[in-house]
N, C-alpha and C positions, 0 to 999 in steps of 0.2 A: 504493500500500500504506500501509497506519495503520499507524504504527512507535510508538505511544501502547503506553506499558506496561499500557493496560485491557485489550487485546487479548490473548485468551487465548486464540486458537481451535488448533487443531492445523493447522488451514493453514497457520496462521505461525507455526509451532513453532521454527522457529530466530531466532534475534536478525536485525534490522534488515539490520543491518549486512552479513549472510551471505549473507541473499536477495537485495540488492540486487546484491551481486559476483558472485554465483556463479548464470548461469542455468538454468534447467531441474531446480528440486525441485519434486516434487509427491507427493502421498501417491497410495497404490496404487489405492484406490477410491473415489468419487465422496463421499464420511462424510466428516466429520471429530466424531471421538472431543472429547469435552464433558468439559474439564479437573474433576477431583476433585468430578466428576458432578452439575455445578452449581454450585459453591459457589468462595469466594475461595480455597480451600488449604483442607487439612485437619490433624486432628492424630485420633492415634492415641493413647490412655491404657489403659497396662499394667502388672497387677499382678501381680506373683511369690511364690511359693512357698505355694500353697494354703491362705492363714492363715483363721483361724474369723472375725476381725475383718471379714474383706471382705465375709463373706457378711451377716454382723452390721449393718455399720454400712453400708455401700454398697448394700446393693440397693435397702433406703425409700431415699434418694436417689435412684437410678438408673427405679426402678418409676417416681416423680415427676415426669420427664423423659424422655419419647419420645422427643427428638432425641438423645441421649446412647446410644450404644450403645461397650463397652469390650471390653479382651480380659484374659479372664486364665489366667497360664501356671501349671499344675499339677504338683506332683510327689505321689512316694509317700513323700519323707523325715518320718519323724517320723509315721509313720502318714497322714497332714494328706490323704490326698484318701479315704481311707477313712473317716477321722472329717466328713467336709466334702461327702461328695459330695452327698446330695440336695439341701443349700444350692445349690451350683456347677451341679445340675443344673437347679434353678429359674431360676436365671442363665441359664442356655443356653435355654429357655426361651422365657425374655423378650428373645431374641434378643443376648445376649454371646457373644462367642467365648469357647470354650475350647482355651489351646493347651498344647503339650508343656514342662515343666521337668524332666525326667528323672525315673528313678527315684528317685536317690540324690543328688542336688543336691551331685554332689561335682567332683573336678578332670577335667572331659572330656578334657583334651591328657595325660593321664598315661595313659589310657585302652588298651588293644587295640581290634583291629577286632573281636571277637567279645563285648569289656566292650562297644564303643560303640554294638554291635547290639542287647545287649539293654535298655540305658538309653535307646537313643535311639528305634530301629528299634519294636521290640519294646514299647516303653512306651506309644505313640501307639495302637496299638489297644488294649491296657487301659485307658485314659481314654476312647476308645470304647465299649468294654464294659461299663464301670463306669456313667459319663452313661446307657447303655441303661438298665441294672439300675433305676436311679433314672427312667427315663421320658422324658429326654432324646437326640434325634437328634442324635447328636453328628460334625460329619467332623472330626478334625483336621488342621490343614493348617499352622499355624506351629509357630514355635520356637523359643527363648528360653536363650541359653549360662549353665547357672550362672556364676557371679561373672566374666562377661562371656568367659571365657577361650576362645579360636577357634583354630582351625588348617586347614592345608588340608587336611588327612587328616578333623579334627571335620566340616569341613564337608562332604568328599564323605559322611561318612554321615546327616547331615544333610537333604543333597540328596534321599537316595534315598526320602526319604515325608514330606518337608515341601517346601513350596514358595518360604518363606522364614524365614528367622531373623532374630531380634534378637540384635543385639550392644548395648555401650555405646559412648562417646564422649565428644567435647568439649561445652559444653553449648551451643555454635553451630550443630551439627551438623541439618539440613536434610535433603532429599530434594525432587528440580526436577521437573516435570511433565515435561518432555520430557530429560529427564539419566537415562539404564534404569540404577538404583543396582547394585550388587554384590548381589544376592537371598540369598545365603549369610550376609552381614553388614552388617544394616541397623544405623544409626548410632540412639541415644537420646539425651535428655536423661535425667539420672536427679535424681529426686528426694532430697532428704536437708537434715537441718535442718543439718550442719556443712559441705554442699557446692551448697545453692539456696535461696533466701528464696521466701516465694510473690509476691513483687513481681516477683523476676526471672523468675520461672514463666509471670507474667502478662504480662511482655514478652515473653515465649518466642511466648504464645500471640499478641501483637500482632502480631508480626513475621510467624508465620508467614499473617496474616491479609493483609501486605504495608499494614498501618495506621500511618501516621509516615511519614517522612523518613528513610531508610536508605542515602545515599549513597554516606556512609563503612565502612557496616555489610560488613564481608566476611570472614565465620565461614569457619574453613574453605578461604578463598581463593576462594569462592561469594559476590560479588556477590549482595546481594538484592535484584532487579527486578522481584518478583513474588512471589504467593500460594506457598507450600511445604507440603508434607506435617511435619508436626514429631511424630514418636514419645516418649511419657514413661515413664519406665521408674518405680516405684512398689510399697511392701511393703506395710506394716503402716498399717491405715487405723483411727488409735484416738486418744485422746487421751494417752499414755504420751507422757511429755516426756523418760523413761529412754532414750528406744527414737530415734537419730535418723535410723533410715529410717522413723517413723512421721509419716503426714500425718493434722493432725487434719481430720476428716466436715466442721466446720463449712469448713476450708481448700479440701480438694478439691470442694466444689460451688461455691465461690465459682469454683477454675478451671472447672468445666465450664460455669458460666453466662458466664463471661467467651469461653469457646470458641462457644457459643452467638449469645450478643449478638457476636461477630467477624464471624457466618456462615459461620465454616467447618465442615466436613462432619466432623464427632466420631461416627466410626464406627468399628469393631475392625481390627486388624493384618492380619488374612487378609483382610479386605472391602476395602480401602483396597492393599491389594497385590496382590490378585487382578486388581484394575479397572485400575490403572496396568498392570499384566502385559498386559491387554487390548489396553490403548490400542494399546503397540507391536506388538505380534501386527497388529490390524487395520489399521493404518497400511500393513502389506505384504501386505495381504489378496489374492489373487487373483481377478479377476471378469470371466466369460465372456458374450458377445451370448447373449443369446436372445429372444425373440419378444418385442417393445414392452419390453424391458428387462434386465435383466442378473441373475447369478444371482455370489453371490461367497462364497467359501469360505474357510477357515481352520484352523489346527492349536492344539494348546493347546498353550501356551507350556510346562507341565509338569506330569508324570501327576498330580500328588495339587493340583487346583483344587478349590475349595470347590462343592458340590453345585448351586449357582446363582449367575452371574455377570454381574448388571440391568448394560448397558452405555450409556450416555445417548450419542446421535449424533444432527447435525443434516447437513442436505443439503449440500454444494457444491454451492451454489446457481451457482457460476459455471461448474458443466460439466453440471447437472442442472437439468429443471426443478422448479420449487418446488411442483408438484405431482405430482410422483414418489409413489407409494407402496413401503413396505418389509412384507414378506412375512417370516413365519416358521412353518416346518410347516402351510402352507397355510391360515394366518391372518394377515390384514392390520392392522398395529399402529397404533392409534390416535396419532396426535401428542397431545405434551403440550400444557401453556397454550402454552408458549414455542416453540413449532412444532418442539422435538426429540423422539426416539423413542426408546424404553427399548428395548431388543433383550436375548435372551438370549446371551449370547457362548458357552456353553456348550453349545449348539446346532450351532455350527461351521459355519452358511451363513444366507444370508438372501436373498431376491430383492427386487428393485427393478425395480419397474414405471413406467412415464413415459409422460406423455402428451404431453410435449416431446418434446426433443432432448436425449440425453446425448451432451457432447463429450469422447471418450476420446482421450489421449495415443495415440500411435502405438504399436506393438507395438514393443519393445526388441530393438536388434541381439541376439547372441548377445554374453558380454560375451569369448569369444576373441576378437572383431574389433576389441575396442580397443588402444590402443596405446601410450597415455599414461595414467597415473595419478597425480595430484598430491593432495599432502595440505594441509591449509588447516588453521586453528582455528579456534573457533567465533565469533570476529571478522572471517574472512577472510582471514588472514594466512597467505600459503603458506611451508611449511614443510618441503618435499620432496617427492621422487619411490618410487613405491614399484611393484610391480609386479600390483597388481590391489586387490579390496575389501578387502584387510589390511591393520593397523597394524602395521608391525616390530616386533619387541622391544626395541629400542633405545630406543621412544616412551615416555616416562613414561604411566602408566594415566591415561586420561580420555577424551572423544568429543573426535572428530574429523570432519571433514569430507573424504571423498574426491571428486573430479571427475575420472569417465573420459572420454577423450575419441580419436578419428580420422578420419581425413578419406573426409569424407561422410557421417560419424552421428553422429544427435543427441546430444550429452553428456549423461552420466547424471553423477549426484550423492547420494552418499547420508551419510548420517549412519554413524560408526561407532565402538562403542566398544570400547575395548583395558584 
């Protein structure tokens, strides 16, 4: 095994360290999911509260740059998406997300469950309707806390028609390729001229690019050993030096060309969280024999997924042959240069044909006939006994590693977060 930090495939999704101690991980079907869909890491750029500046001053930048694609989150305060909308629908468009900032951009956690139904619930298809009116297909699917404020009450409503939300954070704060983040409350950097320089923005973007020397670097308590997703949270895009959530036009291109020239994938909050959603969904993908190949299935990670979800997968090549083909709706998907294949995830199957040998793992005991469960960290280091694929409560929140195991069947191993 290559335990080189270049290595970035989902076969070897756990650290070195893990694989080597712990035997018997494997992903569920013959793919492995293609990290931030090509690229070193990604980063994600989002702008709040419907300002006329963004539509103003950001979109000749954005029109300029095909790689650059952003999200921005909408409210109805201040009139601002009523005054704003054909701008915003242009935007949508030309391929921007548009996501939810509530109605009233006011204190969510003060809120009732019938206030936060119709600020939160209830606002996402108005922003829908609205982008219609204006000529824009608009799904929404994210979500963004006024003045960052969460709760777990905010978030189970939340839940119930978004698929992820932005929170804020420290400006360390990351998201791992293989670490399934809290989807309720994704972490941000936030922009502001009394609380980020654009130098340190620019290291923002290096880092998450995994460019430099980052030994010592551990935001967070997250070791950076690789490419990361880095979210930027962002207002007012003008030249007002009054204003110090404003980032001046000529600032924010300088970062998205520096995001650019990194190679990371600078695509919108739903797209970049949809795919990662993906990843793990397909990693436990089910796939059954059928005639010269196999046929494999899936669920969606959560009702409201964006209308299209391109998912990059290349073969295991070491239990497939490398001339397998992949099938969808009875059309056979061309490989890319790089001999991986775009599949649609929101199709929820795809067959796999082979003119090899596929070598499939044994069928998995029933997991009542195990007997032993040990829990490890994601160094390896065992940590206790626990009585099946759960983390006790006792366990501080982060992933863990479970190994079942009894005598006479293969031990299973899974990844599991609490």
């Amino acid at each position: 095994m290559n335990c080189n930090h270049s290595n970035r495939s989902t076969f070897i999704a756990l650290s070195c360290g893990i694989a080597l101690g712990l035997a018997g991980i494997s992903t569920a079907a013959p793919l492995i999911t293609v990290p931030w869909n090509g690229h070193v890491g990604a980063v994600s750029f989002t702008f709040d509260d419907a300002l006329e500046t963004q539509v103003l001053n950001l979109k000749p930048l954005l029109d300029a740059m095909p790689d650059v694609h952003v999200t921005f989150f909408l409210t109805a305060f201040q009139d601002r998406l009523k005054d704003n909308a054909a701008g915003f629908a242009a935007l949508a468009n030309a391929g921007h997300e548009m996501g939810n900032h509530t109605i009233s951009h006011w204190h969510l956690t003060d809120y009732t469950y019938a206030e936060l139904n119709q600020d939160v619930v209830e606002f996402a298809d108005t922003i829908e309707a609205t982008m219609a009116k204006y000529g824009a297909d608009v799904k929404v699917v994210s979500f963004a806390t006024p003045f960052c404020e969460n709760s777990d009450k905010v978030k189970s409503v939340i839940d119930k028609r978004h698929m992820i939300n932005r929170d804020c954070t420290y400006d360390g704060a990351r998201t791992f390729w293989d670490e399934e983040p809290e989807w309720m409350s994704l972490p941000a950097k936030i922009w502001s001229r009394s609380g980020a320089t654009v130098s340190e923005m620019l290291n923002a973007l290096d880092t998450a690019a995994y460019i430099g020397k980052f030994d010592n670097s551990i935001p967070l308590e997250h070791p950076i050993t690789d490419g990361s997703w880095l979210i930027v949270l962002q207002h007012d895009v003008s030249e007002r030096m009054i204003d110090n959530y404003a980032i001046n036009p000529d600032d924010i291109k300088t970062l998205f060309e520096r995001a650019v020239k990194n190679g990371l994938w600078v695509a919108p909050l739903g797209t970049v969280a949809a795919y990662q959603r993906a990843h793990f969904v397909l990693d436990k993908a089910i796939f059954n024999k059928i005639d010269n190949g196999y046929s494999v299935t899936w669920k969606l990670p959560h009702e409201h997924m964006p209308k299209s979800v391109p998912l990059r997968v290349k073969l295991d090549t070491t239990r497939v042959s490398s001339k397998t083909t992949i099938e969808q709706n009875g059309k056979t998907i061309t490989p890319e240069s790089d001999g991986s294949f775009i599949i649609e995830f929101m199709t929820k199957s795809l067959t796999m044909r082979n003119t090899g040998t596929i070598s499939l793992p044994k069928p998995q005991q029933s997991i009542k006939a195990y007997t032993r469960f040990t829990i490890f960290d994601l160094h390896g280091k065992k940590l206790g006994i626990t009585n099946s694929f759960a983390i006790p409560e006792t366990y501080p929140k982060g992933v863990y590693i479970i190994r079942a195991e009894a005598k006479g069947l293969t031990p299973i191993t899974r990844k599991i977060s609490r």
